[in-house]
C-alpha positions as CSV (number, residue, x, y, z in Angstrom):
1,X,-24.8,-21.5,54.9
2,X,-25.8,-24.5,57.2
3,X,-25.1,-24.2,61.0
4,X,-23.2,-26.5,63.1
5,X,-24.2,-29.8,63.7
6,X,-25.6,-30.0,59.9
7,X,-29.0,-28.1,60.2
8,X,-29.8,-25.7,57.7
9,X,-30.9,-22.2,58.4
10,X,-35.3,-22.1,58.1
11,X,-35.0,-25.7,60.2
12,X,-34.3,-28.0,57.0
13,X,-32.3,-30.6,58.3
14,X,-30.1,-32.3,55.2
15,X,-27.6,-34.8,57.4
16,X,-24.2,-34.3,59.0
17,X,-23.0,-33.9,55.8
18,X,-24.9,-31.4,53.7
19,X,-23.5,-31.3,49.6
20,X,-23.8,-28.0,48.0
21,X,-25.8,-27.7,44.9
22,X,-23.7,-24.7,43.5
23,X,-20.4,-26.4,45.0
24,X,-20.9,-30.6,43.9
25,X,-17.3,-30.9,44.9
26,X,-17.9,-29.3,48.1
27,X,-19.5,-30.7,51.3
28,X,-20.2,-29.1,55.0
29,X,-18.8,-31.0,57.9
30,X,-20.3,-31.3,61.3
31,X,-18.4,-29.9,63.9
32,X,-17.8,-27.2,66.3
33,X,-17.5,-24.6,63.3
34,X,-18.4,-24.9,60.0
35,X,-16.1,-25.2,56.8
36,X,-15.7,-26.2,53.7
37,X,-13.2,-29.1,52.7
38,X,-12.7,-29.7,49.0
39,X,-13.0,-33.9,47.6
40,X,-10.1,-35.1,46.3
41,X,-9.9,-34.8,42.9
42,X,-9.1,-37.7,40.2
43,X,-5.9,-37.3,39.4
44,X,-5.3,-35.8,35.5
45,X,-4.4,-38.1,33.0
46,X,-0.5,-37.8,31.9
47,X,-0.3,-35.8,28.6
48,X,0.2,-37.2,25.5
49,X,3.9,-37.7,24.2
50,X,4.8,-35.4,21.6
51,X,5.4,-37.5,18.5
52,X,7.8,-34.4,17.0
53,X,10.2,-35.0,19.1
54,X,11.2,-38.0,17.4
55,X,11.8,-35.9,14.3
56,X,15.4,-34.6,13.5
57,X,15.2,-30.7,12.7
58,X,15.7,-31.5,9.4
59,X,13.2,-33.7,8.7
60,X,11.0,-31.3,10.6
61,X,12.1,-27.9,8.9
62,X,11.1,-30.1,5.0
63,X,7.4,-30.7,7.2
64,X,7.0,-27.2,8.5
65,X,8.2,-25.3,5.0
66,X,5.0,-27.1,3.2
67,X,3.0,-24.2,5.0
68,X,1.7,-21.1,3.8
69,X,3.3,-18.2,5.5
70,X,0.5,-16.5,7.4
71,X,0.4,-20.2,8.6
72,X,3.8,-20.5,9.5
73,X,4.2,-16.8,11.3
74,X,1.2,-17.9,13.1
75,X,0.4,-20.8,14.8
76,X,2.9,-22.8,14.0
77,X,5.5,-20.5,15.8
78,X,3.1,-21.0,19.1
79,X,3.0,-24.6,19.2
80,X,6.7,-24.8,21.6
81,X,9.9,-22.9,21.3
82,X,11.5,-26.1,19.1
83,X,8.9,-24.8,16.4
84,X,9.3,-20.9,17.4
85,X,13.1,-21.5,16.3
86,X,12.7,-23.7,13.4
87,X,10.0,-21.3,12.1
88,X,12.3,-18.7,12.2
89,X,15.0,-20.6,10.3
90,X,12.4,-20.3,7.6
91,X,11.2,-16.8,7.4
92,X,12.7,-15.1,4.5
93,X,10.5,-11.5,4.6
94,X,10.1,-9.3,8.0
95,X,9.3,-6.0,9.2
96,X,10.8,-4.9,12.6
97,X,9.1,-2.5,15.0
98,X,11.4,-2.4,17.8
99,X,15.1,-1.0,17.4
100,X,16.7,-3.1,20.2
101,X,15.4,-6.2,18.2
102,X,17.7,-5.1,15.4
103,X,21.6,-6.0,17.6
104,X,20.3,-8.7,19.8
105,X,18.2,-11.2,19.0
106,X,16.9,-10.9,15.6
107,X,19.9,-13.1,14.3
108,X,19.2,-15.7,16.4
109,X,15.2,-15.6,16.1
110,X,15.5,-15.1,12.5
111,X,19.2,-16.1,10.6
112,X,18.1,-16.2,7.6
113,X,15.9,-13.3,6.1
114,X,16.5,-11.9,2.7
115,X,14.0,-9.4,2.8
116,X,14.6,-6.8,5.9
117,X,12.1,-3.7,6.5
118,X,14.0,-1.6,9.0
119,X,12.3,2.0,8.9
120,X,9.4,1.0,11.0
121,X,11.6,0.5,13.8
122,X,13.9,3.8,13.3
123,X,11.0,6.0,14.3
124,X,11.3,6.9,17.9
125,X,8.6,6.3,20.1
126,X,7.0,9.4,21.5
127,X,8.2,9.8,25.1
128,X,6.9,11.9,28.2
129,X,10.0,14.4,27.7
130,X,9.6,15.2,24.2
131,X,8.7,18.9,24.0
132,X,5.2,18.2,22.7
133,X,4.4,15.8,24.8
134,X,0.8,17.1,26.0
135,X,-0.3,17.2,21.9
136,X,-2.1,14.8,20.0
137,X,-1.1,12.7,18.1
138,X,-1.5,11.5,14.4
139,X,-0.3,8.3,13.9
140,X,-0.6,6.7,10.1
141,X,0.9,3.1,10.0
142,X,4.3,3.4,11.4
143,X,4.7,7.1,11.7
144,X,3.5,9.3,14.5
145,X,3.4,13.2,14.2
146,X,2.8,15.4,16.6
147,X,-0.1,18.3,16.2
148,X,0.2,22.3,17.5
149,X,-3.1,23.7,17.1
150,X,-0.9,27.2,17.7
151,X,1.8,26.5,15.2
152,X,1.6,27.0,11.4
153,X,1.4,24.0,10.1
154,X,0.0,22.6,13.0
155,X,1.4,19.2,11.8
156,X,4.8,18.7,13.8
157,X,8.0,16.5,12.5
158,X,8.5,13.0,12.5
159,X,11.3,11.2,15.2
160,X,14.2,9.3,14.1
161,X,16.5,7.5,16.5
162,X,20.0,9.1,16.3
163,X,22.7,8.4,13.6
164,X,24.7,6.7,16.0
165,X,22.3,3.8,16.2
166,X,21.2,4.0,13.0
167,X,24.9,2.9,12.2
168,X,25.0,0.2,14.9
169,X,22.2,-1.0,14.0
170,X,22.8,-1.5,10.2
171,X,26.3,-2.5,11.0
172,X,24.7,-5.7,12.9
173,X,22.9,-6.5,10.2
174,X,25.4,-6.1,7.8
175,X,27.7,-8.7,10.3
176,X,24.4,-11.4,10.6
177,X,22.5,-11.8,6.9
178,X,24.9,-11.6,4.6
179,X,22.7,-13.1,1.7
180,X,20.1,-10.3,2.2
181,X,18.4,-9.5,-0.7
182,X,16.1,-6.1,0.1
183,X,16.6,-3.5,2.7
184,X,14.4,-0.9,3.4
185,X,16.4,1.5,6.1
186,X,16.6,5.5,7.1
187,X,20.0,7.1,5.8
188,X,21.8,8.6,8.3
189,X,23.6,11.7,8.2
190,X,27.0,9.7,8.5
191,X,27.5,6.9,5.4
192,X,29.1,4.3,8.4
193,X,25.5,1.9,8.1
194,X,25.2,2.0,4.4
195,X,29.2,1.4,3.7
196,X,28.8,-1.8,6.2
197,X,25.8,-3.0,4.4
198,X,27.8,-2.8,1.0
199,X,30.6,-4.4,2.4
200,X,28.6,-7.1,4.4
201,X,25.9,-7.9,1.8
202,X,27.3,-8.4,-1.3
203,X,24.0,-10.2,-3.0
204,X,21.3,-7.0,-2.4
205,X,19.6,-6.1,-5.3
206,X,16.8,-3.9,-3.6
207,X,17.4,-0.8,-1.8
208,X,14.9,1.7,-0.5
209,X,16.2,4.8,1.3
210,X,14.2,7.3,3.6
211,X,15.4,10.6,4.5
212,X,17.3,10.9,2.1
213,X,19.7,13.8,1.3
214,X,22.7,14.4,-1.7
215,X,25.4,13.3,0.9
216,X,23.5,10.1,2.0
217,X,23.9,9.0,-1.5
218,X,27.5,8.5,-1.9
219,X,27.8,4.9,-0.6
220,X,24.9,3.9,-2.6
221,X,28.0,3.2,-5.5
222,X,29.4,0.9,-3.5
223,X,26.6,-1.7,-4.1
224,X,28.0,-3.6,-6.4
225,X,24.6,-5.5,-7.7
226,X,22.0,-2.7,-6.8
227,X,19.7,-3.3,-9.6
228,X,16.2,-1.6,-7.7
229,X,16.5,1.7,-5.8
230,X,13.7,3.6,-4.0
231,X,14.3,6.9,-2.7
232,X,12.4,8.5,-0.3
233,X,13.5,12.6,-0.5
234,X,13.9,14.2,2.8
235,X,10.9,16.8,3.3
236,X,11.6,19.3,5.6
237,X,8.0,19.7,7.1
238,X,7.8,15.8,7.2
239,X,10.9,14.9,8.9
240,X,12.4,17.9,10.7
241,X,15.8,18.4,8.1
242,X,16.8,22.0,6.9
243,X,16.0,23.6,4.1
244,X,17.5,22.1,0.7
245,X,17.8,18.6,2.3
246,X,16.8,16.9,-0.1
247,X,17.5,15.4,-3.4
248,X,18.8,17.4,-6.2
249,X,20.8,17.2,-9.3
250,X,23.5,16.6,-7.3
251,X,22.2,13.4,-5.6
252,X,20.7,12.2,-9.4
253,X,24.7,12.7,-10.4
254,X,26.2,10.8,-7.6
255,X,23.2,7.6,-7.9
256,X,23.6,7.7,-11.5
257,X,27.2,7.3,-11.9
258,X,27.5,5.2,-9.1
259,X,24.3,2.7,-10.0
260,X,25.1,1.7,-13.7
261,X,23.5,-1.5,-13.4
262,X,19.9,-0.5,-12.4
263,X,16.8,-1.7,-13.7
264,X,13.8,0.4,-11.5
265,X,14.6,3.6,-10.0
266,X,11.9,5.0,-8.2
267,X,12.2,8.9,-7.2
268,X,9.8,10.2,-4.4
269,X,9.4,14.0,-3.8
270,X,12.9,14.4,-5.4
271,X,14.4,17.6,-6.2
272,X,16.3,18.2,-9.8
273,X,16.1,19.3,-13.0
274,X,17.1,18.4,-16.9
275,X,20.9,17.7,-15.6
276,X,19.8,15.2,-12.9
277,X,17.3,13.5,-15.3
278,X,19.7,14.0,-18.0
279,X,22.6,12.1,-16.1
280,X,20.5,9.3,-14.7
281,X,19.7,8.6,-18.7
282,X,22.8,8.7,-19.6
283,X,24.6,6.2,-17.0
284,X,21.8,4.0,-16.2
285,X,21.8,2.3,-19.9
286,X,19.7,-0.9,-18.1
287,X,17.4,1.4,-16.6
288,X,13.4,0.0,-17.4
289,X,11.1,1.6,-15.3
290,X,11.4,4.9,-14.2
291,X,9.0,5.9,-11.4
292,X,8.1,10.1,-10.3
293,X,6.1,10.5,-7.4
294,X,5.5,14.1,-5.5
295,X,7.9,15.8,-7.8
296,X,9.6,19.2,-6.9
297,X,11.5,19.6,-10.2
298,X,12.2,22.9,-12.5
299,X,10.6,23.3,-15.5
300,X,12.6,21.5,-19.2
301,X,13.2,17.7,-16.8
302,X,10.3,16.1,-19.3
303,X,13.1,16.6,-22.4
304,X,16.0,14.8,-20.6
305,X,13.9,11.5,-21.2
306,X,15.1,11.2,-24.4
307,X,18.4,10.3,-23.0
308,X,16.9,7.0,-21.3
309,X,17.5,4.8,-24.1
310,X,16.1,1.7,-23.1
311,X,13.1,3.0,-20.6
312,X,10.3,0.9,-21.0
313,X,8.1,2.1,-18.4
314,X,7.3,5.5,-16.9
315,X,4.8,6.0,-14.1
316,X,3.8,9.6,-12.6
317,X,2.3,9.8,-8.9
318,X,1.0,12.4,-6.7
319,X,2.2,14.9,-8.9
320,X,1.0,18.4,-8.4
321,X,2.5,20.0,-12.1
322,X,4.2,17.8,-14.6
323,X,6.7,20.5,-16.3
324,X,6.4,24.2,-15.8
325,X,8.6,24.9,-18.7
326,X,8.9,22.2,-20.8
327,X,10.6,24.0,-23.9
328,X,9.4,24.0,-27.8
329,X,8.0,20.6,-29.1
330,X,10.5,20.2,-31.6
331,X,13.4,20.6,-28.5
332,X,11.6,17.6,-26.8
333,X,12.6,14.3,-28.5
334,X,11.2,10.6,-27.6
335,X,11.2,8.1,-25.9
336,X,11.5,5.6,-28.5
337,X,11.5,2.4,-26.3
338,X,8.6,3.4,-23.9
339,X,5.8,0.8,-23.8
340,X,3.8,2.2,-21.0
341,X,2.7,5.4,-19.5
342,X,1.2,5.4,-16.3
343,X,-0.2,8.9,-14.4
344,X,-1.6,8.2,-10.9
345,X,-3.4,10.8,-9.2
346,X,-1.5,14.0,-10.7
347,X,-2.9,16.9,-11.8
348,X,-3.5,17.6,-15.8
349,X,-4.8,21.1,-16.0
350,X,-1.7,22.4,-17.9
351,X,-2.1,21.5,-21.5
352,X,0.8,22.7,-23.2
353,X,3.5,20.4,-20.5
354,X,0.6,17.6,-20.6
355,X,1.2,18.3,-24.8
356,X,5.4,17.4,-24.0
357,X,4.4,14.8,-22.0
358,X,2.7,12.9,-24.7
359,X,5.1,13.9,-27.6
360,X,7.9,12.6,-25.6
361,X,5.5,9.2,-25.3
362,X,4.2,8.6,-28.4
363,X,5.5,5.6,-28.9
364,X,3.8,4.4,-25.7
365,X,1.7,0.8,-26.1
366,X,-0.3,1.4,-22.8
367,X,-1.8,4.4,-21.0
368,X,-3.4,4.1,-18.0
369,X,-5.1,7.0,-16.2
370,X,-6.3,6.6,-12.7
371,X,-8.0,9.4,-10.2
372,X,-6.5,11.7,-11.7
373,X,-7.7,15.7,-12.1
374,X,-8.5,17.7,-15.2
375,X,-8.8,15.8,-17.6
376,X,-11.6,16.9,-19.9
377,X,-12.5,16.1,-23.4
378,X,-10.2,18.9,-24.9
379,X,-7.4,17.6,-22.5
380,X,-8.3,14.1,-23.4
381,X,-7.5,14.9,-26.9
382,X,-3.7,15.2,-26.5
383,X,-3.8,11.5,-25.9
384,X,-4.2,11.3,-29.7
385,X,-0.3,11.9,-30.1
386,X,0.1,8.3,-29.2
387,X,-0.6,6.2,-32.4
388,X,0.5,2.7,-31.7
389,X,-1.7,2.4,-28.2
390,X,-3.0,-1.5,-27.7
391,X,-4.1,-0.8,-24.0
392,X,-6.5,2.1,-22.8
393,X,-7.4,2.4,-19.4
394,X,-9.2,5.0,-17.5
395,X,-10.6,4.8,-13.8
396,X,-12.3,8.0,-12.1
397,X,-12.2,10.4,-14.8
398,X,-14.7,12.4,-14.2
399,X,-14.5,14.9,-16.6
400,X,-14.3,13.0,-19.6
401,X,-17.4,12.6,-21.5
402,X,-18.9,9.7,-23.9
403,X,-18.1,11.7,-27.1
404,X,-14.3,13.0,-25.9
405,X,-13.5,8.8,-25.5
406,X,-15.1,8.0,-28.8
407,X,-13.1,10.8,-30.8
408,X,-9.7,9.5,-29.5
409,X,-10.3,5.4,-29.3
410,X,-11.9,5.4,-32.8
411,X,-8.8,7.4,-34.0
412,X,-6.2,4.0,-33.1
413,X,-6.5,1.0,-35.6
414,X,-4.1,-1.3,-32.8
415,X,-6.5,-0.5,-29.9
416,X,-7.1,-4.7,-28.4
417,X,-8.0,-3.5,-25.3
418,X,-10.1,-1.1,-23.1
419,X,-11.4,-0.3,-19.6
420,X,-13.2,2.4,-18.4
421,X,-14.0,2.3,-14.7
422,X,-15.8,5.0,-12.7
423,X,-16.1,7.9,-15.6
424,X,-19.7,9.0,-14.6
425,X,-19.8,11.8,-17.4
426,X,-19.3,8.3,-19.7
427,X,-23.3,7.1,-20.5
428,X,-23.9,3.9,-22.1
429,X,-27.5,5.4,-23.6
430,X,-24.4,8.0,-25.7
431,X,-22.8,4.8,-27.6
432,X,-23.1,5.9,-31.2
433,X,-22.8,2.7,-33.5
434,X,-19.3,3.4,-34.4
435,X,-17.9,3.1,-30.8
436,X,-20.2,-0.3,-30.5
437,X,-18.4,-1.7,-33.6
438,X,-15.4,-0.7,-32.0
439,X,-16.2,-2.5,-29.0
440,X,-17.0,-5.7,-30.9
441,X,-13.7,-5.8,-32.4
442,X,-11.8,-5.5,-29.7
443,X,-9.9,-8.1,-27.6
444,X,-10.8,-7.5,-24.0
445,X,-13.4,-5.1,-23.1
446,X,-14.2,-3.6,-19.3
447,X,-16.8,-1.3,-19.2
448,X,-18.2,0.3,-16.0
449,X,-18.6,3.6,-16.3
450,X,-20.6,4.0,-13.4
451,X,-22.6,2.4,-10.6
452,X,-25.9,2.5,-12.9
453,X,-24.1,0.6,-15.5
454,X,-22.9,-2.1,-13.3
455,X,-27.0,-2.4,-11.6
456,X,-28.0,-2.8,-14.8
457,X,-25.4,-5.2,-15.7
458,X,-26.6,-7.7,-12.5
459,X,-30.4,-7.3,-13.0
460,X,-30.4,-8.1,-16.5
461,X,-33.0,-10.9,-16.7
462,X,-34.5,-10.4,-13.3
463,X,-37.2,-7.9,-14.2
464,X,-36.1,-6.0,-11.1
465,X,-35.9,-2.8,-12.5
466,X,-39.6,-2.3,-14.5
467,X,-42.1,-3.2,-12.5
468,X,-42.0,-0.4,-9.8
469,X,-43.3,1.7,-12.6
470,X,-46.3,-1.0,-13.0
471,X,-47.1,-1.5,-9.7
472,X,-47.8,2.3,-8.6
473,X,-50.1,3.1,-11.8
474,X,-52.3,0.2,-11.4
475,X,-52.9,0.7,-7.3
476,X,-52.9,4.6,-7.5
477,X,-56.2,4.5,-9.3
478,X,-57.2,1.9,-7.8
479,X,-57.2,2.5,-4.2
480,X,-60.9,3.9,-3.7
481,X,-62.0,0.2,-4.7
482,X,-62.1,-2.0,-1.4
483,X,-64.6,-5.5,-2.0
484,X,-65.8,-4.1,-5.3
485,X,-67.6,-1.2,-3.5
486,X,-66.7,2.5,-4.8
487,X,-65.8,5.1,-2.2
488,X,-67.2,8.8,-2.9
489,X,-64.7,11.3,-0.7
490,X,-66.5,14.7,-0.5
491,X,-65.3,17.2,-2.7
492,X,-62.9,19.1,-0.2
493,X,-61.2,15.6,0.3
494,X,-60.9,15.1,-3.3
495,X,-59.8,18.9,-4.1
């Protein structure tokens, strides 16, 4: 720092008025005690006019819809709060996080949404005086469970906001969006919520329930256009109900003769048997697709399939057994409709319910098997029962072998299609020329049966993958040779 009277310290004398390098705005004044006084600076040029402002909303709403979403959720929402609130006005799909969002301002930031994800934001927050409090935590998207290393399970229930404002805050929604078209919400204990919704939004077609119980199924029949309904079965170890909370016969009764008109029912870690299956088949005449996933159901539900006479599409998931009883073969009937089978991750170790399984979907046009356990050659075989099959495809089987494919596929004259994906047990050096003509025969072919299949696949024409071989036998016996001189080790080196 210079002194007074505008010397420097180390006797460099710079003027009375001394400009610092690291400062170029800054200069030291002579005087009785230094300071710093700050130039005055040029004076900003005025901003730009906004040239939307001369826009009507209208015009500008027509500009703004031209962009992709991600676009329009984005950036465009950040540019002033004219284009927060006309970006809202054009939203259609949204997920809330925050409950208190739901009654206040979520009509007026968004009036117009058709597609309304609620259960993110009915999971209470963990808070300082909840009895766990001092345990971890696993959180998994939206949910957030809490973990007792002393408690068997350790894993704890998940926290729901209270029925009460569950209520309100469906009720609000039923009051605002009134052309909503999906809801995804938790059922509460009470039917107030769900019996607003009805009455409020008289265009949904797509429902998805969690939580769900028998009782919190009766206002379901009071959606008049319902033509999609996912349920999500209440679990007692997942989120904190009593025992036999869930969804049984009983539920399937109530959905079923109050939901004539649907088109995809989905059913996750439902409760049931024949009767509920049975009654769901019988009501639901419009019923398509038919989705299982988790399944707690008693053994004979795989023969009330028959009754779902115009089921085109039947997908297992997650599921731990198929049917532990399914009942004699010739008990079973068919699915004569069904076009597509689909199993997704489920266990087939049983052979005589994957045996019903199969009879009930013989008439079945596509099969598609994905990471799913058990399934060896002999188990592989049952697949046979289906004659008509156009599409195959199989992804992480990995107990299915080259000759257990080639004794089923060769078997179907309609086969157009087929991929196999992941199967390591599947070798392309096992090809016998029949499955080859096969394979040139058919329509669409996918064929990567493992990772050395698909390096061979990109290296072929690149020589990459024979001349490692090469290389090491001609400088192995080579390597004594250096400038055409021969190297003699002694015999213990050599030895």
């Amino acid at each position: 720092m210079p002194e007074p009277g505008g010397r420097c310290h180390g006797g460099l004398g710079l003027g009375k008025r001394q400009l610092l390098k690291g400062w170029p705005d800054l200069w030291l004044a002579a005087g009785d005690a230094p300071g710093l006084r700050a130039r005055p600076m040029a004076a900003a040029p005025p901003p730009e006019p906004d040239q939307t402002l001369a826009l009507p909303d209208a015009l500008l709403l027509r500009v703004l819809a031209c962009l992709p979403e991600p676009h329009l959720t984005g950036a465009a929402s950040l540019v002033c709060r004219r284009w927060t609130r006309l970006a809202g006005r054009l939203r259609r799909r949204l997920a809330v996080r925050d409950w208190g969002f739901v009654a206040h301002r979520l009509p007026y930031r968004f009036p117009d949404l058709a597609d309304l994800d609620l259960f993110p934001a009915s999971i209470a927050a963990p808070t300082a005086a909840a009895p766990h409090a001092a345990a971890p935590l696993l959180t998994c998207g939206a949910l957030s469970l809490t973990l007792d290393t002393s408690a068997d399970p350790p894993l704890g229930a998940c926290r729901f906001l209270d029925d009460d404002a569950l209520d309100r805050g469906l009720a609000a929604v039923a009051a605002s969006f009134p052309n909503l078209r999906r809801l995804s919400a938790t059922a509460a204990a009470e039917s107030g919520g769900l019996m607003a919704i009805a009455g409020g939004c008289l265009t949904l077609q797509e429902l998805e329930l969690h939580r769900c119980t028998d009782l919190a199924l009766r206002p379901v029949s009071a959606f008049a256009h319902l033509q999609i309904l996912r349920i999500v079965a209440a679990s007692p170890a997942l989120y904190g109900t009593g025992e036999g909370g869930g969804v049984t016969d009983i539920g399937l009764t109530i959905l079923a003769h109050g939901c004539k008109r649907l088109v995809k029912l989905e059913l996750l870690g439902c409760e049931g048997s024949y009767d509920g299956i049975a009654a769901v088949g019988r009501c639901c005449a419009m019923l398509e697709e038919l989705t299982i996933a988790d399944h707690r159901m008693d053994g004979g539900w795989l023969a009330a399939l028959a009754f779902c006479g115009n089921l085109k599409t039947l997908c297992l998931q997650g599921c731990s057994w198929i049917d532990d009883d399914p009942g004699p073969p010739e008990h079973l009937g068919a699915c004569l409709t069904l076009e597509s089978l689909q199993l997704h991750r489920c266990q087939l170790r049983d052979r005589r319910a994957l045996h019903a399984l199969f009879l009930v979907c013989e008439g079945a046009r596509e099969i598609q098997v994905q990471n799913c356990w058990g399934l060896e050659d002999d188990m592989f075989a049952l697949v046979g029962l289906c004659r008509r099959v156009k599409f195959l495809s199989l992804e992480r089987c990995s107990l299915l072998t080259t000759r257990g494919l080639e004794s089923v596929v060769t078997s179907w004259s309609d086969l157009q299609s087929l991929e196999v994906v992941s199967c390591n047990k599947i070798k392309d050096e096992e090809i016998t020329p029949a499955l080859s003509e096969l394979f040139s025969n058919l329509k669409e072919l996918k064929w990567r049966p493992d990772n050395k299949s698909l390096l061979a696949a990109s290296l072929v024409g690149t020589g990459m993958g024979k001349k490692g071989r090469v290389f090491f036998k001609r400088i192995l016996p080579a390597h004594q040779r250096i400038k055409g001189k021969v190297l003699k080790y002694p015999a213990a080196v050599t030895s």
